[in-house]
C-alpha positions, -999 to +999 in steps of 0.1 A: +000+000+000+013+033-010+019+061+017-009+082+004-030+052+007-020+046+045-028+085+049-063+084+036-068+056+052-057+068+088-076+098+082-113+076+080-103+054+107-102+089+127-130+101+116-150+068+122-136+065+159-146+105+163-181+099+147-184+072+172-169+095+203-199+126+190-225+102+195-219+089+227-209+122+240-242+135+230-268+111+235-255+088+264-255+095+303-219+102+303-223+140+304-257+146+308-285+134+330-312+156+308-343+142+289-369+114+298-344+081+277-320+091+311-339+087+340-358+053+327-323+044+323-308+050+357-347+037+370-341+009+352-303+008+363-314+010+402-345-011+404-322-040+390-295-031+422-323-035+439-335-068+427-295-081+427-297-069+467-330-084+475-316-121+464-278-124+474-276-154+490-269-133+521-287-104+520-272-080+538-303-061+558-302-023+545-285-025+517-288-004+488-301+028+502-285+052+483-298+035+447-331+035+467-335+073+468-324+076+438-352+051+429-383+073+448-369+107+437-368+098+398-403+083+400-417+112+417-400+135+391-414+109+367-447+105+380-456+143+372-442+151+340-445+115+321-460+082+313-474+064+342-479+036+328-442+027+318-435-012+328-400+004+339-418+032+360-443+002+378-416-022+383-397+003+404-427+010+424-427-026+432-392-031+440-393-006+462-420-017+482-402-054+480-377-037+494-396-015+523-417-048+531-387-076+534-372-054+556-403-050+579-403-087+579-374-089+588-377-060+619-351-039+604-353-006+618-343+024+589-326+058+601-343+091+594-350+103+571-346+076+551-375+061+570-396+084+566-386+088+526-396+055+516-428+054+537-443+082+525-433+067+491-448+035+497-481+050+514-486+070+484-484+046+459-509+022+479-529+007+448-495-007+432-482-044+447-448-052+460-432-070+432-415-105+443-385-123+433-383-160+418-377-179+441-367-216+429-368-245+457-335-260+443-319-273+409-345-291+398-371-271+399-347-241+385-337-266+356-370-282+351-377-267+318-341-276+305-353-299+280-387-284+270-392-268+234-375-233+227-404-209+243-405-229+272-363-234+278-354-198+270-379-185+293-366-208+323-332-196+321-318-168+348-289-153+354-283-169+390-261-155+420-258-183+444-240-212+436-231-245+457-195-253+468-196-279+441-170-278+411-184-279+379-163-311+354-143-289+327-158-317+303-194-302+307-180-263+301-160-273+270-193-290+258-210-260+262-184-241+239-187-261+218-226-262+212-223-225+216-202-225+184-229-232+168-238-197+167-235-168+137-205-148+129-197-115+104-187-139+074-185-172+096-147-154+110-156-170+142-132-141+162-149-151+198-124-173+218-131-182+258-102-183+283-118-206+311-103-195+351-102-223+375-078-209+399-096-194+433-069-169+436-072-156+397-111-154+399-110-134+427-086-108+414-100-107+381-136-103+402-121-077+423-119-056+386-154-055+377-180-046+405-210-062+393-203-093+414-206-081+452-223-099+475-220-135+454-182-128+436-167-156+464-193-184+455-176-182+412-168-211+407-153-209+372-151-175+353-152-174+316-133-145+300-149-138+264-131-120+244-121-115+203-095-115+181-091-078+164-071-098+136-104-111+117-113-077+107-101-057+083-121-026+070-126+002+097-163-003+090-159-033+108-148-018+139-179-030+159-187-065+150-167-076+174-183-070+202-214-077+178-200-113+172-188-119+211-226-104+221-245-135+201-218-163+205-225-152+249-258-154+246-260-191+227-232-197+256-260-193+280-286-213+267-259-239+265-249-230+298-287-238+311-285-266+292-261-282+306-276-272+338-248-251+343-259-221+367-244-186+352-242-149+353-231-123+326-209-098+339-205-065+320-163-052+314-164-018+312-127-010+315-106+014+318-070+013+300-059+006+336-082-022+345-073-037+311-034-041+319-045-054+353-066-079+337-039-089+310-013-089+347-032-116+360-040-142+334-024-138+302-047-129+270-028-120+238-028-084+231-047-085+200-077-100+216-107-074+229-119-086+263-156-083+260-175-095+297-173-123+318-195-150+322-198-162+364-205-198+365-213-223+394-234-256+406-270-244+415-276-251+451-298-280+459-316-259+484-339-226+481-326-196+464-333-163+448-332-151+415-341-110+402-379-114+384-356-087+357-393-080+345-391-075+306-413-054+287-431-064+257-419-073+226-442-043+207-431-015+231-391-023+211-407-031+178-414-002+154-428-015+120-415+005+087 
């Protein structure tokens, strides 16, 4: 390739990187907190901390109050100026009152004025129930629609957060892969690869990187590390299909997860540069491989647990028909 060439080309990777930079800048949270699309998605955000609180497999009685003010003062803001009938609006309602009634059950006592705060909130949104989390009286049950037709299997699988002290056979996670391969790729390149932690010590360093696992991080026990190799794309157009590529093999790597009644939990890497060379300190992944997210896996207990009810809204509230 002649230099010009390598010029011109630099030049629109820079402005593709820089197109992509303008966008986020202006319509994510990272900035601003303005408009509607951000507070359903920091209600959204909190109600699921909420939900993760409610069924660690020790809940930790008055947890989460900060994410729970956030909660009542965005629904009240909300509540005047918007849609009352948004299943993200509703569901926060509920979880707060999950939340305000498990810990009556449980005679915890709040501090002003948090007290107070959710109270009132709870008194004035009296018509509306307290949601509830699944609750699954073992691995049986939780697996009992492993083998049913499609509808029925990928509505039984959860992300779980309480595993048994059980190890799970290597054999039954490289089967998994392996079914999960099945899954599509940008031109069948295939760039996802898996690096599978066994070691206590590594999971719990590489755990102590990502905060998405508090309360349940200890109980891992295997991490996947998903990741893909930069080296199967070539145009700069193709910039994104990574992650676009690792994002559907993960998600056929769950439903052969479940499968293989294999409990599991996605956990989101949002790195910095930093966190990335820590990473890459502790368990050694080739520099030309993108880490994507992790993927938490364990035995389900045998005895009863918790899961988030990660209420989903309808299929025709996402669809828009052109």
């Amino acid at each position: 390739m002649k230099i010009f060439e390598k010029l011109n080309l630099r030049h629109f990777i820079n402005k593709c990187f820089r197109f992509d930079k303008r966008k986020f800048v202006r319509y994510s949270r990272s900035l601003t907190t303005n408009g509607q699309a951000h507070t359903l998605s920091q209600i959204a955000l909190d109600t699921h901390v909420v939900e993760k609180g409610l069924t660690m497999p020790e809940m930790r009685p008055g947890f989460g109050q900060e994410a729970v003010r956030r909660l009542i003062g965005n629904c009240r803001s909300w509540s005047n100026s918007s849609d009352t009938a948004d299943p993200f609006y509703i569901q926060a309602i509920k979880t707060v009152k999950e939340y305000h009634q498990t810990h009556n059950i449980l005679g915890f006592v709040f501090d002003e004025p948090f007290r107070s705060e959710i109270e009132s909130f709870v008194n004035a949104n009296d018509s509306i129930p307290a949601s509830e989390q699944l609750v699954f009286e073992g691995s049986d049950q939780f697996f009992y629609n492993a083998g049913e037709p499609f509808p029925e299997f990928a509505r039984s699988r959860h992300s779980v957060r309480n595993f048994s002290d059980k190890d799970i056979p290597i054999e039954r996670l490289t089967e998994a892969i392996q079914l999960a391969q099945c899954a599509p790729s940008s031109c069948n390149r295939q760039s996802t690869r898996v690096h599978i932690i066994t070691d206590k010590t590594q999971i719990s360093s590489l755990l102590a990187l990502q905060n998405g696992n508090r309360g349940f991080g200890h109980l891992v026990n295997k991490l996947l590390v998903i990741t893909y190799s930069i080296p199967v794309y070539g145009s700069v157009k193709e910039r994104n299909l990574g992650y676009i590529d690792s994002g559907i093999f993960t998600m056929n790597m769950l439903y052969a997860l479940h499968y293989y009644r294999i409990g599991a939990c996605t956990l989101n890497w949002c790195d910095s540069p930093k966190d990335d060379a820590r990473l890459r300190s502790i368990i050694h992944i080739p520099d030309n491989e993108t880490i994507s997210l992790f993927i938490a896996c364990g035995i389900v207990p045998d005895k009863h647990f918790k899961v988030p009810v990660s209420q989903r809204i309808e299929g025709s509230t996402i669809t828009k028909i052109h």
